[in-house]
Structure formats: structure tokens, C-alpha cells
N, C-alpha and C positions, 0 to 999 in steps of 0.2 A: 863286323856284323855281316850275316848272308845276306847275298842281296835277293831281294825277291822275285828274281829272273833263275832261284838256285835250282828250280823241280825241272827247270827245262833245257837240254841239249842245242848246243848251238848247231843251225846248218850249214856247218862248215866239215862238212864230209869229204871234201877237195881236197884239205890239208892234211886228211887224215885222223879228224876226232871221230871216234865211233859209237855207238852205242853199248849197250849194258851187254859186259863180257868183254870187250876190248880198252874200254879205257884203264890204266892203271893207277888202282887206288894208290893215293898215296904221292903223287906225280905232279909238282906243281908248270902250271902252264900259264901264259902271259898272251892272249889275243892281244895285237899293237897295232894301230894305226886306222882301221877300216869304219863307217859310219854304223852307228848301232842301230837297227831298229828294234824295240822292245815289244813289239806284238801289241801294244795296249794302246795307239794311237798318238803314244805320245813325241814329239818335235826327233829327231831323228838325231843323234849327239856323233860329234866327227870328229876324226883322232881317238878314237874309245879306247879304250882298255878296260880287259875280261879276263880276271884271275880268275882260273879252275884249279880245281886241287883235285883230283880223283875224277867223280862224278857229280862233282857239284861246283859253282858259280857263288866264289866267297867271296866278289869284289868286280863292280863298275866301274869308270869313270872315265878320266881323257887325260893325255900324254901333257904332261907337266903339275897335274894334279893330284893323280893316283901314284904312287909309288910302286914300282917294280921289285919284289922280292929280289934279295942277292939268289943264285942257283934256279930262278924260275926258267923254264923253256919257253924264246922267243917266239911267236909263231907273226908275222907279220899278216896284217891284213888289211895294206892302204891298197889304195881301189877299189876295196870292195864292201859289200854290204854283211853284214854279220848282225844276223837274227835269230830269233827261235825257231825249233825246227815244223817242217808242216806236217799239218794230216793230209792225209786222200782218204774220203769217205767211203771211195766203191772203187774198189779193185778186182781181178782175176789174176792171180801169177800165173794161173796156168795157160793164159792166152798171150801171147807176144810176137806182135811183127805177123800177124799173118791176117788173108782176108778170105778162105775157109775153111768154112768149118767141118765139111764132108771131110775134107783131107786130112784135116788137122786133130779133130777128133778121134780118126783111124788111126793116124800114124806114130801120135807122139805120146797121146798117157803112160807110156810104160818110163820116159824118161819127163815126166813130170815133178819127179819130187828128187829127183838126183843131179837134174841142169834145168828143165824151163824154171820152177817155180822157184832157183836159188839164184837165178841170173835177173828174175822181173825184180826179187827182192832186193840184189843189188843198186839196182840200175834206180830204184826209187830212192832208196839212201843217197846214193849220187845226186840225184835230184836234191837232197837237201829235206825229201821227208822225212819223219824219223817216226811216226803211226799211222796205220791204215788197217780199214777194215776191209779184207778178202770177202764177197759176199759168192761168191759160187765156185768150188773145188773138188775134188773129192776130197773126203773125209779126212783119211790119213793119213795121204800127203799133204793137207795142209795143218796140221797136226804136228804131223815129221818137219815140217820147216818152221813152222810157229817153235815151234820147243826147239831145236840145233841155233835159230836167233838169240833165243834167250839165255840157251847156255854158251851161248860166244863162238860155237864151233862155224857159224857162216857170217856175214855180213848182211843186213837187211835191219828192217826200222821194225816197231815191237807191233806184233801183226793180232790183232782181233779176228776169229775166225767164224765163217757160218757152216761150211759143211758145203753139200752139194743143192745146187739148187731143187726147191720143192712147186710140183709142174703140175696142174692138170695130165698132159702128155709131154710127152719128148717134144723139141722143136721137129717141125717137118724136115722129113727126110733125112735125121740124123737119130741113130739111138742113144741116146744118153743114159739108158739105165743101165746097159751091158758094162761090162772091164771093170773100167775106174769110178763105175759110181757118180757118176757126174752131175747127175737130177735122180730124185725121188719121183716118183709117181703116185698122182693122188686116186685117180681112177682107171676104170679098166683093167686087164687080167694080168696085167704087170704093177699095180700097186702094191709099192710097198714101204711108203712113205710112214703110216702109222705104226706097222710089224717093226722097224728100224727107231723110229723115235722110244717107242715101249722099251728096248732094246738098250737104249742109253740114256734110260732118264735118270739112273741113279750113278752115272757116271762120273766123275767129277771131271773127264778133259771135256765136257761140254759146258761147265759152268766158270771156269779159269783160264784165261789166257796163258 
């Protein structure tokens, strides 16, 4: 039987299990040794064992109870904790490591969706998240990394997107509505938050991840 941990990715990004587009359907695999936690509050089981088969989770249990497929691949995981993967509710890939924004605004959107926003993506899987909701970007680079995750060509956790943020005005002293798009504007002789939404409501990459 599947076990009812089967919809969910383990965070064990460390060893190499990845998300949709990297794991190989079809590939049985054997988590051994590490304490489970199952996300639901329930007593934490140690020694576990987690058959995955492709993308799915056909089997829990603990070392001398669970049986080990002959040909499954070992992945050992005593010391450590092996759970479901996380969310982060509120992200920006395209801000990282820096403290500002005058400079960083200026300097780096053009390499925004070709190394910042492929590298935050990383760095979160690493972390062991495997979903997050980007709530401020431009548009179509986060769009272009949302979609290269999902077809397997980069590393990163399955990203929920908003677009650029939507502002009365710009933060002071920085323009956000010039280049990359980076906030809409609600008012004033640079609104053009409503022109841009009209523009993509029958869109359908604003309604799919």
C-alpha cells in the first residue's frame, strides 16, 4: 500500500533527492537509518525506513520491520532527521545577500533571471524547502524560473508566483517601475498597474503555476 506521506518530497536535498524533473521515474530507493518526522505531530519513529519508487513514497517503517527491496538504492540516513519538505510563504529570489536597495536595484536586474533568481532557488531547496510563494519580481523572470523548475532544467522547489509588486508609488528614492518591472504603480503619471493587469487577464501563465 502507499503510504500516506506518498504526495509529499522528502527534505533531504543534501543527498541528492530532487524535485519534479530530477527524480527518475521508475528508480527504487531505500532512506535507512534516520528519525522520521511525518509533518502531522505524530511521535517521531527512529531507525525509519522510506521506500521511494520514482516520485512517490510506497513504504514506511523501521529497520528490522520494513523489508528492503533486493536492487533498491541505499541512501543512509542515521543522524539525521528526514521529513516532509517545507513551504516559505513569502520570498523574493530576486533579492539576495544584499542590504541595498539603491545599488542593487541599479545594478543587477538584467542578471536576475539567469544567476540571482536561479541561485535563491537553489539555496531554498538546500534548505530542504521544496514550495514557496515569490510574492515580488518581475514578471517574466519569474515566470522563466517558475517554468525551467518545473521542466527539470534548474534546481529549485515548485514556486507560486505574483508578479511585480503592486504600489501606490515606488519605494523612496528608488524606481521600480523603470527596466525590469519590478512594482506597478497605482497612481500618478506612471500608473500602470490597471493598463498591465487588462493586458493579462486572459492569460493563462497568470492563472498556473
Amino acid at each position: 500500500m502507499t503510504s500516506p506521506l506518498k504526495n509529499t518530497l522528502l527534505c533531504l536535498i543534501f543527498l541528492g533527492l530532487t524535485l519534479p524533473g530530477y527524480a527518475q521515474t521508475g528508480s527504487l530507493k531505500a532512506l535507512v537509518g534516520g528519525t522520521l518526522i511525518d509533518g502531522f505531530g505524530g511521535t517521531p519513529l527512529p531507525n525509519s525506513v522510506v521506500l521511494i519508487e520514482g516520485e512517490r513514497i510506497q513504504a514506511v517503517g523501521q529497520v528490522g520491520t520494513l523489508a528492503i527491496p533486493d536492487g533498491a538504492e541505499i541512501i543512509s540516513t542515521e543522524g539525521m532527521s528526514v521529513l516532509p519538505g517545507l513551504w516559505d510563504m513569502h520570498v523574493h529570489l530576486m533579492i539576495n545577500g544584499h542590504a541595498d536597495y539603491a545599488h542593487w536595484d541599479t545594478l543587477y536586474p538584467p542578471l536576475f533571471r539567469s544567476v540571482i533568481m536561479p541561485s535563491s532557488a537553489r539555496q531554498l531547496l538546500l534548505a530542504g524547502v521544496t514550495s514557496a510563494r515569490d510574492l515580488g519580481a518581475p514578471l517574466d523572470d519569474a515566470l522563466a524560473v517558475r517554468d525551467a523548475i518545473n521542466r527539470g532544467e534548474i534546481p529549485g522547489p515548485t514556486l507560486y508566483v505574483s508578479g511585480p509588486f503592486i504600489q501606490h508609488e515606488p519605494y523612496p528614492g528608488t524606481d521600480f517601475s523603470g527596466g525590469a518591472s519590478m512594482a506597478w504603480t497605482m497612481r500618478g503619471p506612471r500608473c500602470d498597474t490597471w493598463p498591465r493587469l487588462e493586458s493579462m487577464s486572459s492569460s493563462s501563465s497568470i492563472r498556473t503555476r
